[in-house]
N, C-alpha and C positions, 0 to 999 in steps of 0.2 A: 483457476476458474477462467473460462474463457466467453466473453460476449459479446455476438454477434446482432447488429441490429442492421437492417435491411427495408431499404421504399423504395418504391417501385412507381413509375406515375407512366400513366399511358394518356396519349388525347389521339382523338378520331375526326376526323369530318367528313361529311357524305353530301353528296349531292344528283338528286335525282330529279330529270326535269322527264316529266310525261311519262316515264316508263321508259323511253327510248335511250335516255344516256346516262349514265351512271357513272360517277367521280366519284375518286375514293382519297382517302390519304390518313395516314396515322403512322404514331413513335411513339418511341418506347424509352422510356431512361427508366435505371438502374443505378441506385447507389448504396453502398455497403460502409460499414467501418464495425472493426475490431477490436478491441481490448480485453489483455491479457492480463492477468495479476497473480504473480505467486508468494505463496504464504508460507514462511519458513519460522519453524519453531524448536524447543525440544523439551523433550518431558522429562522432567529431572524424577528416579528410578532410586528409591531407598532400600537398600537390604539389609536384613540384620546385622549389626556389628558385635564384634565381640570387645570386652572391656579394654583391649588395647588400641583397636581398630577408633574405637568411643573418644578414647583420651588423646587420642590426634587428632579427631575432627576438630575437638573442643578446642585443641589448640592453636588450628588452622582457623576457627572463627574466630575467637580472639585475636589471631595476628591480622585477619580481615578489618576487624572491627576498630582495631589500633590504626591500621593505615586508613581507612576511611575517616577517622575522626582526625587524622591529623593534613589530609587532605582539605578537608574542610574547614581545620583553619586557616590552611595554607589559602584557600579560597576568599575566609574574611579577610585577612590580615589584606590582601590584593585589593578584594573589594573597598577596603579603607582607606591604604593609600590613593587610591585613584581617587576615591570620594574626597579626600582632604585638602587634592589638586586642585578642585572644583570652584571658583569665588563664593 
């Protein structure tokens, strides 16, 4: 997605005495800025398995599910000693 925002300011001045002389003057500024942002994903795509196909997943989410919970003790047990350091 890309956004573009864009001002523009103009100022003029004129000056006419009698018809006879005519001054002029006027600018222009221009200022822009852009941002860009990309958006990265991925869409996880299930197909039918068949009962051997099954009894692996099940086995790869349980070794998931082991290492994450022992992660996370590894995470309190950290969190504890640091907390015990504390006065």
């Amino acid at each position: 997605m890309t956004v573009i925002e864009a001002t523009e300011t103009e100022g003029k001045a004129k000056l006419n005495v009698a018809g006879l002389l005519n001054m002029g003057t006027g600018g222009q500024s221009n200022a822009s800025s852009t941002a860009t942002n990309r958006i990265c994903f991925k869409v996880p795509l299930a197909m039918p398995v068949d009962a051997v196909s099954l009894e692996e997943l099940q086995r790869q989410d349980q070794a998931l599910a082991e290492r994450r919970r022992r992660q996370t003790e590894q995470i309190r047990a950290h969190n504890q000693s640091i907390s015990a350091r504390w006065p």
